[in-house]
C-alpha positions, 0 to 999 in steps of 0.5 A: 109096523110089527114084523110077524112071520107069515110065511105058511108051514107045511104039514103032513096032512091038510084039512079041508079048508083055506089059507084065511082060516090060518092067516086070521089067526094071525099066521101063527104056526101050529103044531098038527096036535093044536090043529086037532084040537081045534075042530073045524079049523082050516090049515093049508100046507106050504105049498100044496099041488094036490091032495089024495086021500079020504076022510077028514084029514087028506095027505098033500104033495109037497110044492116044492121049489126046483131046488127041492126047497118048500115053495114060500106062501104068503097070505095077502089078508084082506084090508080096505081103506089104504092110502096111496102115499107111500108113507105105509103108516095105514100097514100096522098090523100086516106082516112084512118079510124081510129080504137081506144079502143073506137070505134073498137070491142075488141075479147074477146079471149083475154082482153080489154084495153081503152088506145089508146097509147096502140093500135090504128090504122089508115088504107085505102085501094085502087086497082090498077085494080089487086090487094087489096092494105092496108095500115095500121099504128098502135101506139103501146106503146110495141114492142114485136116479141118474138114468130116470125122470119122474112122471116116466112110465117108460122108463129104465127102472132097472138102471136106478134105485127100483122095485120090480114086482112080479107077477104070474096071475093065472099060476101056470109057473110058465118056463119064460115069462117074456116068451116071444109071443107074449102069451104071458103078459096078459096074466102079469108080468113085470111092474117096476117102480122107481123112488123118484115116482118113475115106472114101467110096465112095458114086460105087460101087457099094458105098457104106460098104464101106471097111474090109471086106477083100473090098471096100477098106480104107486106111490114112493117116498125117502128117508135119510138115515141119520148115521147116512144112508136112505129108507126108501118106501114103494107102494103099489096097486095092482089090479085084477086086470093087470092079473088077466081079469079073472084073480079073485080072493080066494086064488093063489098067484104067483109073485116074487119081488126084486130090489135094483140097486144103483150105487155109482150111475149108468147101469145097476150094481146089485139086484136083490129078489126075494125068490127066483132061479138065478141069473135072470130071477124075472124069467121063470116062474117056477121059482117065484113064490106064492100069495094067497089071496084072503077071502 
């Protein structure tokens, strides 16, 4: 599975046109004088909150993160035929990102490590016209599910070895994703996955929905390192439902990920997100990324 960046570049200008034009030629970046010369080729910026302007090429506002970094976009292409197994041998070809001490966001509700053979993870995503699939591969030195059973889905993913995915399906960057009246679930939220196949999605909407094909279903699977240590896979399938209903390719919604780590029992030791404001990456919005969904 090549790793090829897909995160999208922000240029001063935008012609008319959609994130999949860019990602189907393999999210490549262009320079703005390739862009010209190629007539009638679309170009999204990173990061787009409002275009002004007239003629062909239009000037864009910046999206911009709240600590004034271009917001992420990743492009989700479309792919049929994935099977749910966990295994991520059907992935060749998408483009995976990869998160490490260094360069993802730590929530200090818990403690910070610098080694990459402790957490470290690579992950995509890609649609087949119904649902989200992600695709997550974590290096773990310790495997450890003392606080979960498989086949849970109510379980206390975020104290074990776990994938959080998160998601804001209308993209209204909401201040608190678990604000009281729970205005927010019906539109995403939180699904957590853990290596021995337990979950929760009890920050939805649809609490003990995980396994049911119209809501979401995962699948996990381990490795042992030969020189130690675990590559533990996640996939995931999210439907549009889980989203608010109304997600279709062609929209962007808001996402980010986060990898607990559990090294020694009881609660977690470290975790490790992709974006998000720190402490408490889950609860705004604002500071998670964005994923284009292709046509």
């Amino acid at each position: 599975m090549a790793e090829k960046p897909n995160v999208l570049v922000m240029y001063p200008c935008q012609r008319a046109g959609t994130a999949p034009d860019l990602a189907d030629r393999g999210g490549k970046q262009m320079t703005m004088t390739r862009l010209i010369g190629l007539a009638g080729v679309g170009v999204v910026c990173l990061g787009v909150s409002g275009c002004t302007g007239i003629g062909p090429w239009r000037r864009v506002t910046p999206d911009l993160l709240p600590d004034g970094r271009p917001r992420p976009t990743l492009v989700a292409p479309r792919r049929g035929g994935l099977q749910l197994d966990g295994k991520l041998a059907d992935w060749h070809g998408v483009p995976f990102t990869t998160v490490t001490p260094q360069n993802g966001v730590f929530d200090l509700e818990s403690t910070e490590t610098d080694s990459a053979s402790d957490i470290s993870y690579r992950f995509a995503v890609c649609h087949d016209g119904e649902a989200l699939y992600v695709a997550v591969e974590v290096t773990d030195d310790v495997l450890m599910l003392d606080s979960t059973a498989a086949g849970e889905t109510h379980a206390k993913a975020w104290q074990d070895d776990a994938v959080e995915v998160f998601l804001d399906g209308n993209h209204n960057r909401a201040p608190h994703a678990r604000v009281k009246d729970r205005s927010e679930y019906p539109f995403g939220g939180e699904f957590s996955l853990v290596s021995n196949n337990a979950a929760t999605s009890n920050c939805t909407a649809w609490p003990d929905s995980f396994g049911k094909a119209d809501h979401w279903e995962g699948a996990t699977s381990r490795e042992a390192l030969p020189g130690g240590g675990h590559l533990l896979r996640y996939e995931y399938r999210l439907t549009w439902r889980v989203m608010g209903g109304d997600v279709r390719p062609g929209d962007t919604i808001g996402f980010t990920i986060g990898i607990q780590d559990d090294d020694d029992g009881g609660n977690r030791d470290h975790a490790l997100y992709w974006l998000g404001i720190t402490p408490h990456c889950w609860k705004d919005e604002n500071g998670w990324g964005n994923v284009v969904l292709a046509r």
